[in-house]
C-alpha positions, 0 to 999 in steps of 0.5 A: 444200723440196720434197716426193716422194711415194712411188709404190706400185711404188717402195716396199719391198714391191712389189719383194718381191712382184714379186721373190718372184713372178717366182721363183716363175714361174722355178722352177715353169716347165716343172719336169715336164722334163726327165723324166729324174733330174737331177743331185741327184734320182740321191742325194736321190730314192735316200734318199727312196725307202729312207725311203718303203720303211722300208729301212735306210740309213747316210748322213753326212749329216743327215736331215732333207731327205731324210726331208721329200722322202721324206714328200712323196714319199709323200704325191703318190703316189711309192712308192718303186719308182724305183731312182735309179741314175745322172743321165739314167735315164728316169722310167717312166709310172708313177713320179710325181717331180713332188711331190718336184721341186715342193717343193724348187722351192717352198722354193727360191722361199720364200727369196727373201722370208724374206730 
C-alpha cells in the first residue's frame, strides 16, 4: 500500500486561515470609500446616532445591532451630529464613520471562521 503524506497547504486549517485571511482583506480594502452614506449606513447610522444622542425612538426591530453600532460609534469618536437622511449624502470632515464601517466589516470577516 501506499502511503500520501499530507502537505501543510492541503490540511483543513491552512485553507481556513487563508479563506479567513483573504476576507479579511476583502472587506477591509479600501472600506473609507465610498465617503458617502451606503445603502443600510442611511437606516443602521440613523438609530446609532439616536442612541449616541440618548433620543427616544420606536423601532420593530431588535436592538441590539444598532445599539453595539452606536456604542462603537462612540467610542471611535462618532457624535452622533450626522443626520443619515438618504443613501449618496456626503460625510462632512468632521463626521468619523470609519469605526462603525470597520466593525460590521470586522464581524462580516469573523464568520467566515466561526463557521
Amino acid at each position: 500500500s501506499v502511503r500520501y503524506k499530507m502537505s501543510t497547504r492541503g490540511s483543513p486549517i491552512f485553507l481556513a486561515a487563508m479563506i479567513s485571511f483573504l476576507s479579511l482583506i476583502t472587506r477591509f480594502y479600501k472600506i473609507e470609500e465610498p465617503g458617502h452614506v451606503c445603502w443600510d449606513e442611511t437606516h443602521f447610522g440613523k438609530m446609532a446616532s439616536f442612541y449616541i444622542n440618548r433620543t427616544f425612538f420606536f423601532d420593530v426591530h431588535p436592538p441590539l445591532g444598532k445599539m453595539l453600532l452606536g456604542g462603537i460609534g462612540h467610542l471611535s469618536g462618532y457624535d452622533g451630529s450626522f443626520d443619515y437622511e438618504k443613501p449618496g449624502d456626503v460625510y462632512d470632515s468632521t463626521t468619523t464613520y470609519l469605526g462603525m464601517r470597520m466593525f460590521c466589516a470586522g464581524l462580516g470577516a469573523a464568520v467566515i471562521p466561526l463557521i
